[in-house]
N, C-alpha and C positions, 0 to 999 in steps of 0.2 A: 541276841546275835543274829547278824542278816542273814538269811538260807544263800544266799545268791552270791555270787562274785564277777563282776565285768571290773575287764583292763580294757583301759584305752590307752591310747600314745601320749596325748600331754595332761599334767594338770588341770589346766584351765577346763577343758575338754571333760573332764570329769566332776570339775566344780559344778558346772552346768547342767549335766547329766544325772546326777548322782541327786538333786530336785525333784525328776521326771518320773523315777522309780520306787522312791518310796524307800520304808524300812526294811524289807526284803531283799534288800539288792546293799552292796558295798560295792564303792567304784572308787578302782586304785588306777595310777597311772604308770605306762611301764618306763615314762620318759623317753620315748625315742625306740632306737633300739638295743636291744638287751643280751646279745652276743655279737661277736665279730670273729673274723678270719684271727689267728694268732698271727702277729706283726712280724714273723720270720718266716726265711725259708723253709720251702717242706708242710707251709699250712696247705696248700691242695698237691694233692700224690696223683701225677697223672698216671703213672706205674700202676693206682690200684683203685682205680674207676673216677678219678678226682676226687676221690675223697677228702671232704675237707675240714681240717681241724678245727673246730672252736673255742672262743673261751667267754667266760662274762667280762661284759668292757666294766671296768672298774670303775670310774663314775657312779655306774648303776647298778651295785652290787645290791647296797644299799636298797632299793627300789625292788629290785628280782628277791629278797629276800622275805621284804616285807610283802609281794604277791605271796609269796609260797608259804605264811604264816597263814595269811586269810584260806590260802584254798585247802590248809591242812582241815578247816573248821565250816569248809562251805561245802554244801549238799550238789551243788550245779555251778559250771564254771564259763560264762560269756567272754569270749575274744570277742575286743570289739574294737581292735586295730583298724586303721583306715581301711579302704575300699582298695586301694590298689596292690601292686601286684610285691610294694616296699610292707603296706600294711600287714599283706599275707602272712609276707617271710616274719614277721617280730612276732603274728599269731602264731605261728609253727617252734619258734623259737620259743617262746615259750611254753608251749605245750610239752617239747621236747625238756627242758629243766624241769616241767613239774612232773611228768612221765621218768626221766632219770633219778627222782628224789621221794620215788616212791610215793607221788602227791595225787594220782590220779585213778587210783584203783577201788571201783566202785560209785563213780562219779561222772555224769554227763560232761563231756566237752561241746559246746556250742561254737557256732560262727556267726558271729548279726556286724551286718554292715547296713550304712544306710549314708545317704549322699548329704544330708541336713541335719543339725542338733534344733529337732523342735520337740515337742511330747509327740506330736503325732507319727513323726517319722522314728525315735527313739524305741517306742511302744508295738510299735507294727515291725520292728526287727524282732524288739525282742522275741515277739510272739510267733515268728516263724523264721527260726535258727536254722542257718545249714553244715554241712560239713566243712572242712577246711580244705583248699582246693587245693591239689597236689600240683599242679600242671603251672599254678601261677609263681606255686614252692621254687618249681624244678627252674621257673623260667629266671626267676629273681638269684636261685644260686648258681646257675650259669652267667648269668650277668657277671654277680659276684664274683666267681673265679676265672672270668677272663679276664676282668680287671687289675685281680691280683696278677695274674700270668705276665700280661704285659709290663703290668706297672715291676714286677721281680723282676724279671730279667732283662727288660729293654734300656730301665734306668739306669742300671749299670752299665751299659754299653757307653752312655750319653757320661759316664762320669770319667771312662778312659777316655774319651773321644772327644767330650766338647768341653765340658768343665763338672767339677763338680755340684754336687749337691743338685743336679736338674733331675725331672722325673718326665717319663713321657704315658699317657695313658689312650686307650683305647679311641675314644669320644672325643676328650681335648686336643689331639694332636691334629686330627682332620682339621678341627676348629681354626688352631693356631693355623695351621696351612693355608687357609680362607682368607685370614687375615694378611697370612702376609705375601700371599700372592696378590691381593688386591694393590698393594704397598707396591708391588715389582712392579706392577700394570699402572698406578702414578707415577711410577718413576721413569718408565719407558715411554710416557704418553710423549707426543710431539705434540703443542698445540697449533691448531689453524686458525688463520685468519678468517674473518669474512665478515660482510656490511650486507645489513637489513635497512630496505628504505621504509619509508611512512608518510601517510600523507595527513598533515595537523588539517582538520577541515571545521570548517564556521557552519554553525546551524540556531536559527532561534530560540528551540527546544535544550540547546544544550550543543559544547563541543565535543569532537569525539575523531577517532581516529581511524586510518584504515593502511591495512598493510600491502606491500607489491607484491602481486600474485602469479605477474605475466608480464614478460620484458621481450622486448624483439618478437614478438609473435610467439612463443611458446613459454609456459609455465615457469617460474622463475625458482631456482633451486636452491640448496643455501648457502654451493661453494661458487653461483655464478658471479660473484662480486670478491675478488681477494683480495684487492688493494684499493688506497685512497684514489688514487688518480682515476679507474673505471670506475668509483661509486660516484664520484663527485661529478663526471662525464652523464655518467647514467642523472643524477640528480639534476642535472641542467637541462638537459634535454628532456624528462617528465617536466619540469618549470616550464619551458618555453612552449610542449603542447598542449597544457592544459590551461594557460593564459588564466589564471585565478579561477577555474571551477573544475572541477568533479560533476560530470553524469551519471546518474544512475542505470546501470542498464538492465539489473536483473535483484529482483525480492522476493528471498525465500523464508519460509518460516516451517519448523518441522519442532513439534511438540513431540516429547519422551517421558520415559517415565524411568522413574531410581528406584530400585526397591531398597529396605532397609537390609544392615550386614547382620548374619546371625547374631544369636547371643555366643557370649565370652567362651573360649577353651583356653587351657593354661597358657598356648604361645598368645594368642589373641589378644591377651587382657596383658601380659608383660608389655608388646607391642605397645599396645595406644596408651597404658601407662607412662612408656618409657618420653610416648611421643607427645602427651597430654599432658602430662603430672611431672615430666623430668626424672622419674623415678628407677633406680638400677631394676635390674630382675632378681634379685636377694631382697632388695627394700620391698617390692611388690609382694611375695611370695611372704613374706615374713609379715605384711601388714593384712592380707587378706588371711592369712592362719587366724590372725587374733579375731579379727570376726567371722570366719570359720566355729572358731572354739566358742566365743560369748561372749558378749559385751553386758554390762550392768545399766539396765534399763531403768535405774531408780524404784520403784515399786514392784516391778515387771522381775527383778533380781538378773540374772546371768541370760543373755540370749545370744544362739546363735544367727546371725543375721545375715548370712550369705551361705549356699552351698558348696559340697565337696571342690576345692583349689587346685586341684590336678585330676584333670579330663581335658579329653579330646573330642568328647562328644557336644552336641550342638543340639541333641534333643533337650524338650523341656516338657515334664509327666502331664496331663491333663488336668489335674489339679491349677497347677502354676500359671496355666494359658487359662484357665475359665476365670484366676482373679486378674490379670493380667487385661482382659478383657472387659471385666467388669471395672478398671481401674480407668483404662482409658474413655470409656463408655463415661464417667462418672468426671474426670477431669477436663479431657478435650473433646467430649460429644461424639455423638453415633457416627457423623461423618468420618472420625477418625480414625472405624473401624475396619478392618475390609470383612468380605463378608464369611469368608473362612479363616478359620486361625491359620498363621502362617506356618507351614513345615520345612524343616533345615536338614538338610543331608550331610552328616560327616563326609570328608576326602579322606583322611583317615582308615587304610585297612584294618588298626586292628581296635578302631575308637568300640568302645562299648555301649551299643544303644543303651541298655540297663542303666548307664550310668546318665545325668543330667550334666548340661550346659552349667556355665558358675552364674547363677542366681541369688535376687533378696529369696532370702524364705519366704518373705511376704512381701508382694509389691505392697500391699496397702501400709509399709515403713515408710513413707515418705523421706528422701534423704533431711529434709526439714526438717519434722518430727523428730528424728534421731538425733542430727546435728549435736543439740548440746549435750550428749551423753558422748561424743566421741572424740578423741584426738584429732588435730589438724589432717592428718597422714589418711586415718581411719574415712572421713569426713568424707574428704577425696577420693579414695578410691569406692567407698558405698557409691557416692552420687554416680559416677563412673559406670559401675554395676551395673544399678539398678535403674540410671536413662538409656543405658546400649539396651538391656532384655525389653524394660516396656518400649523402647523403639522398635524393637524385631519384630513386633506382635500390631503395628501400627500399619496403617495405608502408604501406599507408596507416594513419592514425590510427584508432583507434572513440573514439565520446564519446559520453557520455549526456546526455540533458538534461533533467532532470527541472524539472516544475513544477506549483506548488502554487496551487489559487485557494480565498481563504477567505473567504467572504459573509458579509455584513451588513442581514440586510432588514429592518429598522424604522429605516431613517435619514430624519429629515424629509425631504418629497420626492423618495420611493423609494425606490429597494434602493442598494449598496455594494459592491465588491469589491476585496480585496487580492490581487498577487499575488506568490511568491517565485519564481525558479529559480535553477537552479544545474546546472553542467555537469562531468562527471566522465572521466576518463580511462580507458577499459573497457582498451586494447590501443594504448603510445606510438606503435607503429611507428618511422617516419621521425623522429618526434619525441624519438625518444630520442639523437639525432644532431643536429638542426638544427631550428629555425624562425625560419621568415620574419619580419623585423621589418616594422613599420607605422606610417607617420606620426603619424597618430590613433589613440585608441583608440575601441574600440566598446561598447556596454552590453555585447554578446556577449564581449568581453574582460573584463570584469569579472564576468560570471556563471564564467567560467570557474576550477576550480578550488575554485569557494566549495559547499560541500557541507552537503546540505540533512540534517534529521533524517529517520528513517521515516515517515510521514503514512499516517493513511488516511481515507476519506471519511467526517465526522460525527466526526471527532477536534475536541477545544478544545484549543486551545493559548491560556497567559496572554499576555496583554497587557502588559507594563510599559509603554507609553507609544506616545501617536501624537505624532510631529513635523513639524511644517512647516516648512520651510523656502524660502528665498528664495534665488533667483538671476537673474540678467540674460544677456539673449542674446549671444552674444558676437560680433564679425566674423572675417569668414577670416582664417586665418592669414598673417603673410609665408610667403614661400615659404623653405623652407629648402635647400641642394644637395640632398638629393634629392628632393622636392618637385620641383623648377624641372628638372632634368634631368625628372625621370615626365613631366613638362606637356608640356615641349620635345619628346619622344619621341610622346607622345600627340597633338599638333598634326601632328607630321610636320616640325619646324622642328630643320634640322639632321640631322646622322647622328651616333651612339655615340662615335664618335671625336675628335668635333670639341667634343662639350658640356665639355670640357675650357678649354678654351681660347676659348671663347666666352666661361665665368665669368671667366676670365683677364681677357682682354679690357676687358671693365664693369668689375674692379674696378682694375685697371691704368686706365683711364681717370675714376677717379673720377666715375662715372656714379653705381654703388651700392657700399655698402658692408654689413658684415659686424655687424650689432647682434644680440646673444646668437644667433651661429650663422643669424641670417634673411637674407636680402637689402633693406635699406633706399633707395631712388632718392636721389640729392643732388639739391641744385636744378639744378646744372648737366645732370644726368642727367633729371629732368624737362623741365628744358627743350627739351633733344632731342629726346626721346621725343615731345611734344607739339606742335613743329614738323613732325618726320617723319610724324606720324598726321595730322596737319592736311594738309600740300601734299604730303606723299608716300604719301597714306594705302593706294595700291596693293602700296606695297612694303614697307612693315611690317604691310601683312594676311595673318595668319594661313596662309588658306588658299590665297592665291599663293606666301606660301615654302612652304611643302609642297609646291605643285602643281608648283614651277619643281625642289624635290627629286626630283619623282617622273618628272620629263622629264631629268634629269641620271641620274636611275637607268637611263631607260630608254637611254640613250646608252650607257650603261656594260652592258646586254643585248646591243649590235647592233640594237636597234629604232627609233632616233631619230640623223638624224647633227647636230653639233652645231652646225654653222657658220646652220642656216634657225632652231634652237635661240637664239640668240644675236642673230639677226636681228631676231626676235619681239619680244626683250625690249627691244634697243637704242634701237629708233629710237620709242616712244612715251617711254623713260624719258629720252632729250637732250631731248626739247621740252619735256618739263615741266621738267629742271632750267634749262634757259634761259626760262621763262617765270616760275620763282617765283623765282629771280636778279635780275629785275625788280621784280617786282611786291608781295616780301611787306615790311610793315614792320616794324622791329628789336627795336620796343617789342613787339608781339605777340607775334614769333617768341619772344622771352626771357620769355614768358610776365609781365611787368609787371602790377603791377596797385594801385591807386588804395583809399587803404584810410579816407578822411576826410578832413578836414582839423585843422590846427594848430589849437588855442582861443586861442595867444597871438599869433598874425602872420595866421590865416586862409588861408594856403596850404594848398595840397593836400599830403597827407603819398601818397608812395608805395613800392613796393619794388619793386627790379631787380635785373636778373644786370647783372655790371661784369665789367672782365679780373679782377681779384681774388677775384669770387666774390657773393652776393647782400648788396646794401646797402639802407638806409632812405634816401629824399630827402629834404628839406621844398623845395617851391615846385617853378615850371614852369620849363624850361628855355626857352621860348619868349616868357616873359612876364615871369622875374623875373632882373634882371642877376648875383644872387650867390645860389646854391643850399647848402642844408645836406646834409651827407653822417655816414651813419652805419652803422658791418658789423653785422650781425646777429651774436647770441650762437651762440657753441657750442649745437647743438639747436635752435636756433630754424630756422624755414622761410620763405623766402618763400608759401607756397603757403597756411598753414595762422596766418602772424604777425597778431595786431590791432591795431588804431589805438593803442591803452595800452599794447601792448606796444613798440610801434615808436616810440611817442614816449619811454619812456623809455631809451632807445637814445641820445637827444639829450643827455643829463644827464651825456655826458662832454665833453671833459675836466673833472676833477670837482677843485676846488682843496679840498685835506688842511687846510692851515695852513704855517706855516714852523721850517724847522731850526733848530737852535741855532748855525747863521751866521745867520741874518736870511733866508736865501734860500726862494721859494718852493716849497715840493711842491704835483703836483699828479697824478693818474692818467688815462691815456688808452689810445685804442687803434690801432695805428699798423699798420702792414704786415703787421710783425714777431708781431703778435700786440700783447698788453694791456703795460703799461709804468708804471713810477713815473720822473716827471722834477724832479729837485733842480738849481736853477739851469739850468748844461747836461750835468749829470749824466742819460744816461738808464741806467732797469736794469728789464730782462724782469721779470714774474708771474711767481712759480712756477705750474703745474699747478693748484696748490689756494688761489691767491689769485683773489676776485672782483673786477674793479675795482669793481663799482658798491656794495659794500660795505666795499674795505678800508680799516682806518682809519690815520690819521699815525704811531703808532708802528710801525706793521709796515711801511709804506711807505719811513721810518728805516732801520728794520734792511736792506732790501732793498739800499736805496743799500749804505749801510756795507758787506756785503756784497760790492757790485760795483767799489768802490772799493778795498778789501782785495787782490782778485782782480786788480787793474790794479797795484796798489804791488808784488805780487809775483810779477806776470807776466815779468818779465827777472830772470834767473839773471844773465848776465853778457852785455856788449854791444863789441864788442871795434875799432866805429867803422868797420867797412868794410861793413856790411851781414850780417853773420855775429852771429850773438845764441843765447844758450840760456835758451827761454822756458819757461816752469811754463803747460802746455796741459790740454784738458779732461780727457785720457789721460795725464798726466803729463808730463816737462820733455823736452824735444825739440830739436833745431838748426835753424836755419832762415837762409837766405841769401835768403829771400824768393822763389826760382823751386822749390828743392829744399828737403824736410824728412829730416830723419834721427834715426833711433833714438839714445838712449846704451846704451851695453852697461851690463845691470842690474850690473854691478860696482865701477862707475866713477862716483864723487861729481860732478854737474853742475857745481858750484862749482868743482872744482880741475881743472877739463878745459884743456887749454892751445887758443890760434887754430890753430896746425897740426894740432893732432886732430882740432878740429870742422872744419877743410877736408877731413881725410883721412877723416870717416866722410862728409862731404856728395859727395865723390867719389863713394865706393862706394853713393850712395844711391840710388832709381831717381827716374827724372822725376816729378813730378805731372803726373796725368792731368787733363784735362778744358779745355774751352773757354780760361776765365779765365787757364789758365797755358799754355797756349798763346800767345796773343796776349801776355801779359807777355813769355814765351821770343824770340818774334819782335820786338817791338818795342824789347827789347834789341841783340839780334843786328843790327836794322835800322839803331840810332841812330848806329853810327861812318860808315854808309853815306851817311846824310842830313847829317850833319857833313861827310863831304867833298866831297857833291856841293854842298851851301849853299858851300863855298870856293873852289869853282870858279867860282861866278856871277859874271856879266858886271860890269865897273865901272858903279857906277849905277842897277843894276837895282833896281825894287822888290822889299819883301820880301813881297808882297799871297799871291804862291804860297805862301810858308812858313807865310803865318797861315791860312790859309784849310786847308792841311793838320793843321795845329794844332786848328782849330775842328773838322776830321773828326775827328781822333782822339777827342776831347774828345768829342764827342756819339754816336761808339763804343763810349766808356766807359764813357758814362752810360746807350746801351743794354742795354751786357751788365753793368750794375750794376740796370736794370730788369728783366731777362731773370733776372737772378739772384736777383732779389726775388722774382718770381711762382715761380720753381722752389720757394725756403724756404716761401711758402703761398701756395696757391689757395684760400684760405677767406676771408681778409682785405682786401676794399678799401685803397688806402692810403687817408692822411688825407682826400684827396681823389679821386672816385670819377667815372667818366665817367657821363654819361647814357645 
């Protein structure tokens, strides 16, 4: 039996580990973490210090059970939860269940953290264990319970007020703001005109181009041209004085140098993933865990092959830099060294030099060498890695930058000047290994590379043509993942680790969504965000979440204790939530708004957020007894929709003509989304029908279609409730609680009753709400049959109906419930105010 017991957080992680240690040691894993806040109100009391209630997340009971059997039988007990401040809390945590279960009396508690899964770095924790830090406890259960705080009581606000089922949080809300303030600042942008000239110029060495720099005697700017008529004025008159040449009149050249960008911290590496690899900040975070934990190196068994994945620091230990150095020494030659290892300074206040830069464990892994041991994804983000580190440790870039200015002085109106540059590569260095990507590009990225002829001053070079061109100013960009992670980092809003799961977050809650790779706000997402900056505009400013960051950091130093921390923030943020619980109104909070009126009735035409998602009115709800309702189109917005656009929103349902029964068609738009209805025939749009254009033969075929799909929806029906139906996935069994496969071998048609009982046996339950309650109210009905038989002689049956009518408007909620799950985009027919 092993004397030893180390937990770590994942499986894998301890597959790996658990190698390094020998028979002495047992390594279980605690899966994550191993208690949480209880899911109701009342789990933190700020009445009595915040104390906060926990409980085991169920999941991992299982897991926290099977620890506490080994540490009943182990002499010494190793945490060896990650390094951070999330790692801390699950070591504490469970120190506290094996301390409550009486598991720890007479037995060493250790702490070993270490930034790498190698033997060397596993074995030098073990060997000198520390305490469990309190300070990092306090600063992760204040995190904790501000999250809960806000997340209990602000969500509710947002479920009177904007819709339900939204949640607002701490971190994501500033977020959401970001986003969708950017969104307000495109949609207010004016764009401008203005025209950039150029001159196409002839040279034997190659052609090459040069831009106006100087018009009329002084420097030429970029709104001095707004219209076609003065660019094309201005371009005739550069024609006419420079009669087919360009003079050179002045040759500069000015060599620089690039140094390399540190090695990776956890925003760093999301970034250039996102911008390099396409990859989200969950994909990222989730693929560098798995080589975190180990990779199966064929002979070599489990390795980990990259360092600790959440840091902010940018140091790398001296170990790392002496092979690092020996690697480049050995691949790109001593040239490629500089002559001290290079040093990187966190920006970062509360980065922990202790902790390392994300790193190979060993440069000498070649991403080659590895390659065929690793997934596509894995493959990717290794090379990624381990070219950004050995670049950080390499020689700086040289580059030249040559430019050219070549004057014009008889231009009506003064003098003239063009100018070319172009930048050249003297010595790649680092670059011959890695560079850094960039959201935008720069003029200086585009001089780069482009190589000028030899010039000297008083040279002509020909002229083939001057051009004007026209362009319009453009507005910022959405943000794209890394974009929005840079900003979040640069505000101070959040930590590296969390920007993960923040995007998660927003787009899990259809707040924003994902248009060519951007973050777009929905209106539901707007309207949050707009409520929250309006009455809670302290807690979604900027520089309160960073400052409440930087007071959680400091708790996590030993500089700040958390409980006067928590105080601060509590008792101003309950009075504002119970003051705008009163006082704000529904229509504003959902951002409503009033867009003209109807030309044929004179009502006010308006738009709102509803439980379904944002609609068009016609009339007041306060003035006229019957109101028109209508959902906004796919891409449409409340925020940005107009009066023409909204009234044609009204023009459904829109009647086709009739079938070849007599029966009418006609197209609408229902819950479900848009619909053709023949008689009482109804059948879905495809994808790529528009109702407000499709016409009666294709609305035809639909039907036909959906009625084909019903004629040969039952295979065979055998009258007790057991049927083999033709489903979206192909023919299936179904009893109506349980579904079940047919063995690809076996004709649906010649299946006998006893088969399909004996594969619905073997099948497993359906999951979820709806067949729940079916299962139960099954199992209920011989209960309620015999209790109705017992009733008293006489009695009314007023209890039975009245049970009946619950059920019945049960049914019909979790048939509403089940509506808004299929879409949140779609008002039904009829839409609340």
């Amino acid at each position: 039996m092993a004397k030893n017991l180390l937990i770590v957080e994942s499986p894998a992680k301890a597959k790996t580990i658990n190698k390094y240690l020998g028979k002495d040691f047992q390594v279980l894993a605690s899966y994550g973490h191993v208690r949480d806040l209880k899911p109701k109100e009342g789990a933190v009391d700020p009445e009595h210090g915040f104390a906060m209630a926990y409980e085991i997340i169920e999941r991992n009971q299982k897991h926290v059970d099977a620890i506490a059997k080994a540490a009943q039988v182990a002499d010494d007990i190793y945490l060896a939860t990650d390094l951070d401040r999330e790692g801390e809390a699950i070591s504490w945590h469970i120190s506290e269940i094996l301390k409550q279960r009486g598991l720890t009396k007479g037995k060493q508690l250790h702490r070993v953290v270490f930034s790498e899964i190698t033997p060397k770095a596993i074995k030098a924790a073990v060997a000198q264990p520390r305490q469990l830090s309190h300070d990092l406890v306090d600063a992760q259960q204040a995190r904790r319970a501000l999250d809960y705080l806000v997340g209990f009581n602000l969500s509710p606000v947002l479920w009177r007020k904007v819709q339900r089922g939204l949640s607002a949080g701490r971190v994501q809300s500033p977020a959401l703001r970001m986003i969708v303030e950017r969104e307000e600042e495109i949609e207010a942008f004016v764009a401008r005109e203005y025209w950039s000239v150029e001159a196409a110029l002839r040279h034997p060495e190659g052609d090459f181009s040069a831009r106006l720099t100087r018009l009329h005697g002084k420097k030429f700017e970029q709104f001095d041209l707004t219209n076609e008529a003065d660019a094309m004025a201005a371009r005739s008159a550069l024609k006419e004085a420079a009669r087919g040449r360009l003079t050179v009149s002045e040759v500069g050249s000015k060599e620089r140098k690039r140094r390399p960008a540190p090695p990776f911290t956890t925003s760093t590496l999301q970034q250039e993933a996102a911008r390099k690899l396409g990859f989200s900040t969950s994909r990222t975070m989730k693929v560098a865990q798995g080589l975190y934990e180990g990779v199966s190196l064929g002979s070599e068994g489990n390795v980990g092959l990259i360092t600790y994945m959440r840091t902010d620091s940018v140091a790398l230990s001296e170990d790392a830099v002496g092979e690092l150095r020996q690697l480049i020494a050995r691949d790109y030659g001593n040239k490629a060294l500089p002559d001290h290892a290079q040093a990187y300074k966190s920006k970062s206040k509360n980065a922990q030099e202790a902790h390392e830069a994300i790193r190979p464990t060993s440069a000498m892994r070649t991403p080659r060498e590895v390659a065929s041991f690793l997934n596509d994804e894995q493959r990717k983000l290794y090379e990624l890695i381990w070219k950004r580190t050995v670049a950080c440790q390499m020689i700086h870039a040289t580059l030249n930058t040559v430019s050219v200015d070549f004057a014009l002085p008889h231009v009506a109106g003064g003098d003239a000047a063009f100018r070319s540059t172009g930048t050249t590569v003297v010595d790649p260095g680092f670059l011959a290994v890695y560079e850094e990507g960039r959201d935008q590009k720069s003029a200086e990225d585009d001089d780069e590379g482009r190589r000028l002829p030899k010039l000297e001053v008083g040279e002509q070079v020909a002229l083939h043509d001057i051009l004007a061109e026209q362009h319009f100013t453009e507005p910022p960009p959405r943000y794209s993942e890394a974009s929005l992670v840079k900003a979040l980092e640069e505000h101070g809003i959040g930590r590296p680790s969390t920007y993960a799961s923040i995007i998660q977050v927003l787009l899990n809650r259809e707040y924003v969504f994902l248009d060519s790779r951007r973050f777009k706000p929905t209106d539901v997402g707007r309207a949050v965000s707009k409520f929250l900056t309006q009455h809670f505009t302290r807690y979604v400013d900027y520089d309160f979440t960073a400052k409440l960051e930087d007071e959680l950091d400091a708790v996590s130093r030993g500089e700040e204790a958390w409980v006067p921390l928590m105080e601060r923030f509590w008792q101003p943020f309950k009075q504002q939530v119970e003051e705008k619980t009163e006082t704000v109104d529904r229509s504003e909070a959902t951002g409503a708004r009033e867009l003209g009126t109807d030309p044929k009735s004179g009502k006010p035409v308006s738009v709102r957020l509803g439980r379904y998602g944002p609609y068009a009115q016609i009339g007041d709800k306060d003035q006229d007894e019957k109101l028109q309702f209508a959902s906004l189109r796919p891409g449409q917005s409340m925020h940005t929709i107009t009066l023409d656009e909204a009234l044609e929103l009204f023009k459904l349902p829109r009647k086709l003509g009739l079938s070849e029964s007599g029966e009418e068609v006609s197209v609408g738009v229902g819950r479900f989304g848009p619909f053709v209805k023949q008689g009482n025939t109804y059948a879905s749009l495809k994808a790529e029908d528009d109702p407000y254009t499709i016409e009666l033969p294709r609305a035809l075929q639909i039907v036909r279609e959906k009625l084909e799909l019903l004629a040969n929806r039952v295979i065979q029906d055998f009258g007790n409730g057991v049927q083999v139906l033709n489903g979206r996935f192909g023919p299936y069994i179904t009893d109506g609680e349980k579904n079940a496969r047919i063995p690809k071998d076996q004709d649906p048609k010649t299946l006998t009753e006893a088969q399909c009982v004996e594969l619905l046996a073997a099948a497993p339950v359906k999951k979820g709400r709806a067949a729940a309650k079916k299962a139960a109210a099954k199992r209920a009905a011989p209960a309620a049959k015999k209790a109705a038989a017992k009733k008293a002689p006489g009695e009314k049956p007023a209890a039975k109906k009245a049970a009946a009518k619950k059920t019945a408007t049960k049914k019909t909620a979790a048939k509403k419930t089940a509506a808004k799950k299929a879409t949140s985009k779609k008002p039904a027919g009829k839409a609340e105010a």
